[in-house]
Every structure is written in C-alpha cells, then in structure tokens.
N, C-alpha and C positions, 0 to 999 in steps of 0.2 A: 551594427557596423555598416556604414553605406560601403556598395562597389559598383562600379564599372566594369567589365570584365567582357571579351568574346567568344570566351565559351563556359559551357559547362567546367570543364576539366580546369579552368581556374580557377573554381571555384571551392576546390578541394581542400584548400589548405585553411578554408575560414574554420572547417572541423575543428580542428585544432590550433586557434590563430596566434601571433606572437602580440603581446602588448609591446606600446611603444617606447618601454622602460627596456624592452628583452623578456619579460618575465614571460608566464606561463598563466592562461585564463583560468586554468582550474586553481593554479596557489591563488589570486584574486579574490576567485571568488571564496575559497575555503575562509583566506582572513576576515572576508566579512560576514560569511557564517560565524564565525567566532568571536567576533566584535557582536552581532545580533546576540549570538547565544551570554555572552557574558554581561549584555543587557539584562535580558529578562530571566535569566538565571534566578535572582533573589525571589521572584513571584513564582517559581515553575514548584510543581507539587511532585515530591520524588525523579527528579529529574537523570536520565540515563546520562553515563558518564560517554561522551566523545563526540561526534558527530557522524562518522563516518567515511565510507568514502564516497567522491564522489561521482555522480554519473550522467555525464552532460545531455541536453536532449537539444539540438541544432536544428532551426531553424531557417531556411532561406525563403526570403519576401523578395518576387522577381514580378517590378511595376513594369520594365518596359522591357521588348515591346509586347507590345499587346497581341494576341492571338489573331483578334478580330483585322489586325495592319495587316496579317497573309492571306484573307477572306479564308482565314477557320477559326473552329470553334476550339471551344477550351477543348472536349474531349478529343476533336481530329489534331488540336496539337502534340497532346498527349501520346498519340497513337502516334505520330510521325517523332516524338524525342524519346521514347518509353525506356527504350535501351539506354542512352546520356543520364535520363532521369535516374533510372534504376542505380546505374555507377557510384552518381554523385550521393544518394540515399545511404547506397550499403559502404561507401567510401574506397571503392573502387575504379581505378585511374583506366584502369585499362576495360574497360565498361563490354568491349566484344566477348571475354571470356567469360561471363554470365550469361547462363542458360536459359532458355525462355522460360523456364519455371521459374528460375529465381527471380528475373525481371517481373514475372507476369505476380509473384507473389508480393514482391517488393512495393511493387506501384497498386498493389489489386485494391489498397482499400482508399479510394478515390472521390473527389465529391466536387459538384460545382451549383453553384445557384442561378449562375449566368451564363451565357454561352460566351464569355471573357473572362469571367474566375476561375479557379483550378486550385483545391489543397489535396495534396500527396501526403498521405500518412506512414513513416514506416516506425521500426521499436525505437531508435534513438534519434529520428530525423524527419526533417515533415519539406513542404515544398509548397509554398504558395504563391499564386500568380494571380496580383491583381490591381490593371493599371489605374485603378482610383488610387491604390495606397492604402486603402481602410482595411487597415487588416487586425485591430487592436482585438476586435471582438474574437477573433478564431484567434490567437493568440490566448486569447486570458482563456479560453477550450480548453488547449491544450497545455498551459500552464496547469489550468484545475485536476484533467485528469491526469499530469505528471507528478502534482500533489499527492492524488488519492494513492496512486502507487507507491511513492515513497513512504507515506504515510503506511503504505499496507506491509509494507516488506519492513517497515521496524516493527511492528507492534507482531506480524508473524516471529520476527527473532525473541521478542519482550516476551511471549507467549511459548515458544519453544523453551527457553530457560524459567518460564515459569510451569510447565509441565514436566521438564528435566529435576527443578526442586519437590514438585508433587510426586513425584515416583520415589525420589531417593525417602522424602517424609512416611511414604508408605511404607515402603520396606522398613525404616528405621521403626514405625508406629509396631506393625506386624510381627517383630520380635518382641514386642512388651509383653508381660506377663497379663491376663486377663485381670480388667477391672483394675489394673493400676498403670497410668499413664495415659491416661485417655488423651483424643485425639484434640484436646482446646488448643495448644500451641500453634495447630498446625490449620485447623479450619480458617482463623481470622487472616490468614493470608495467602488461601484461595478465597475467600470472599470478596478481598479487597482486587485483587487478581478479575475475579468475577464481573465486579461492577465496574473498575475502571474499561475492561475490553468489553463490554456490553454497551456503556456511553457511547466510547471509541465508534463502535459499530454503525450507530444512530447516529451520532456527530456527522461521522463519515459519506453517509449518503445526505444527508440535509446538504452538503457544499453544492450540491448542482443540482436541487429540486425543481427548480425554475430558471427557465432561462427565456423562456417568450418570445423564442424564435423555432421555429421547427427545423430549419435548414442548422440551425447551432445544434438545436437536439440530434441532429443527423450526425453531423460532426463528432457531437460527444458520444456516442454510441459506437462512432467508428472505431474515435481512438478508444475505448473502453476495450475493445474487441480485441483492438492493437496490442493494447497494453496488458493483457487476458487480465482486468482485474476481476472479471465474475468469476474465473478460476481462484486468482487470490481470496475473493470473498470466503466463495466456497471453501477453501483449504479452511481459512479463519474461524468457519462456521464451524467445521470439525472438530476442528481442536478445540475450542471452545465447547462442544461437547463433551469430550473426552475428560476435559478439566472438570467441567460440571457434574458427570457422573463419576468423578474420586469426589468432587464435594460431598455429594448427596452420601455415600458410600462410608463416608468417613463421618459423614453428622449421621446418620443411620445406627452407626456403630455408638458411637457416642449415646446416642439415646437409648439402645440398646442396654448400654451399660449401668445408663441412670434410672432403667426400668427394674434391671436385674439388683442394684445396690436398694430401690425403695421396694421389692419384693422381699430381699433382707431383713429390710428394717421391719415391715408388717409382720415375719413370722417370727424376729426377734422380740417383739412387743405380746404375738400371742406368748409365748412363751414367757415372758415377766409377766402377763396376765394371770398363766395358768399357775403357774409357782409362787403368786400370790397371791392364788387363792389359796392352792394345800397347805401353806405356812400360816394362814389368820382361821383354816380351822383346826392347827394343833395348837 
C-alpha cells in the first residue's frame, strides 16, 4: 500500500487498514487462504482440517526521506526517532508512555548495510528505510522466516495431539491382559507420526540454506531470534523425543511379547518331542 504521510503516528492505522470495499484485510486475506487451500486440497496427504487464525506481520518500507538529506546516518537516525519508532512497532499512539526498556527492546534488534538503509525488526512488525526502494530481498527474509514460524506453531499443535493420542494408546495398551493385544494397532501410527515430523524438520531448515548474501544472513538470524524459532525447534525437538521413546517402548514391548510367545512354542514342541518318544516305546 503506498502513503504519504507527516508523521509516524499516521502511520498507525495501516496496522490494521480498511479496504476500499469497507471490508477488513484479515477477511481478505482468509478468503484467499481458502480459495488456495481448496485448490490444492485434492493433492495434500492427510490434510488438517481449518486453517486457523490468523496473525498479521506488518511491514512499513519508508523511501523518503532519506537519512543521509539530514547529514545522518541510518543508525544517528534511529537514535534521534527511537521513541516514534518504538510506538509505531508496538502500535502505540501515544509512543511517550513507553519506557526505555521497552523502546530500547522494541527497536534493539537492528540492522543496516548502508549508512542510508535501516530494518527495524520487532515480533509482529518490521521498519524499513531505504531511499533506492529495493527492498524485495529483506521482504522475502522476512516473509521466509514468518513461514518457518507458522509452519512451526502447526506442526507443535499436530504433535501435541499426536502425543495427547500416544498417552491415551498407552494407558488403553497398559490395561491389556499380558500377550494378548499387543501393541500393532498403535505402533503404525507413531511411526507415520515419526517420519512425517522428522521430513517436516529437514524440510524446514533446507528453506533458508543459502541465501549468498551475509548482510541477508544477518537479517535472517535477527528475525530468527525475533521470532525465538530456535526455542520452537528446540521445544519440537523434545517432543519429538518423547513420541520416540513411547515408540521404541511400545515396539520393545511388542517384541518382547513375540520373544516370550516363540519361547512357548520351543518348550511346547520339546514337550510333543518328549511324549513322543514315551508313547513309540510302549
């Protein structure tokens, strides 16, 4: 959306902006979620049922003016609008009632390549200043790592309800009478459980393996940070444990079982052995 505007504080209502119908940019954009998804629906492999809700991440790209038109640099601009910046970030109009922590947190994760670019990164909103225009590349940054996050927070929920159903399968397994009802029902769907969030995982870091820029690498590190997806990994990684050892636990058992049924059968056979021998010598 282009603007014109004189100050920051006008800038506040693009957060949330009115289409020119009246409508609302999140309905928008939901409909054409739901147009995409009822595209590719026919091809999707066990596809979750909804989309969710959704959770905008706003960008402002401010070409003029230029920092360098006050004879300063990106960072001494920064330093003279820190406070305006911080407001418009956390979406607060009245930008004086934010404390220097908050500002100084707000704006802290910061980055420029020029002494005339400027990106401000915060959790739902970013700030970039840069009188060429080109800003496509830090865009599609921060698009990818708003990706990996969405991405991370369904497949944490896929995973929570797939270890909410491995708990209840245990308990229900753990009341079966020994050696009858073994656990085949229930392995093949932590395994599939398994391998799809194992892909998932691998998939997941190959989207931003290369990018052949270091100041882009900088960027995507920042918002990584931003967005704490090594925290989400890591949660991911957990669980992912946890599912893995009821697998193992539950195939353990299993084999268990089919150790103890062909130990059966060996002493059941000496036994027709031995009883036929004493019956072919009377």
């Amino acid at each position: 959306v282009e603007f014109d505007v004189p100050g920051f504080a006008d800038l506040q209502r693009y957060h949330n902006p009115d289409l020119e119908d009246g409508g609302r940019l999140d309905d928008a954009a939901g409909a054409l979620a739901e147009e995409i998804l009822q595209a590719v629906r026919p091809f999707s492999v066990r596809p979750t049922a909804g989309r969710g809700d959704p959770e905008a991440f706003t960008v402002f790209c401010l070409t003029d003016p230029a920092p360098s038109a006050t004879g300063k640099t990106a960072e001494m601009w920064l330093e003279e609008w820190r406070d305006e910046v911080a407001g418009l970030l956390t979406e607060e109009k009245d930008f004086d009632r934010l404390s220097d922590t908050e500002v100084r947190e707000t704006t802290r994760c910061a980055f420029s390549y020029t002494n005339d670019d400027l990106l401000v990164i915060d959790w739902d909103s970013a700030l970039v200043v840069d009188p060429s225009g080109n800003t496509g590349d830090v865009l599609y940054i921060l698009e990818s790592a708003n990706l990996q996050l969405t991405e991370l927070q369904i497949y944490d929920s896929f995973l929570d309800r797939t270890l909410d159903q491995a708990y209840d399968d245990l308990e229900r397994y753990s009341g079966r009478l020994p050696l009858f009802g073994g656990p085949a029902d229930i392995l093949p769907r932590l395994k599939t459980a398994l391998v799809d969030l194992t892909k998932f995982s691998d998939e997941l870091s190959n989207i931003t393996k290369f990018f052949g820029d270091y100041h882009l690498a900088r960027v995507y590190m920042g918002a990584r940070e931003r967005f704490h997806l090594t925290e989400w990994e890591n949660m991911l990684e957990r669980k992912l444990d946890r599912l893995d050892g009821l697998y193992k636990r539950l195939s353990d058992d299993q084999n268990n079982q089919r150790m103890i049924i062909l130990e059966v059968m060996i002493v059941l056979l000496f036994v027709v052995d031995i009883a036929s021998i004493f019956l072919s010598r009377k």
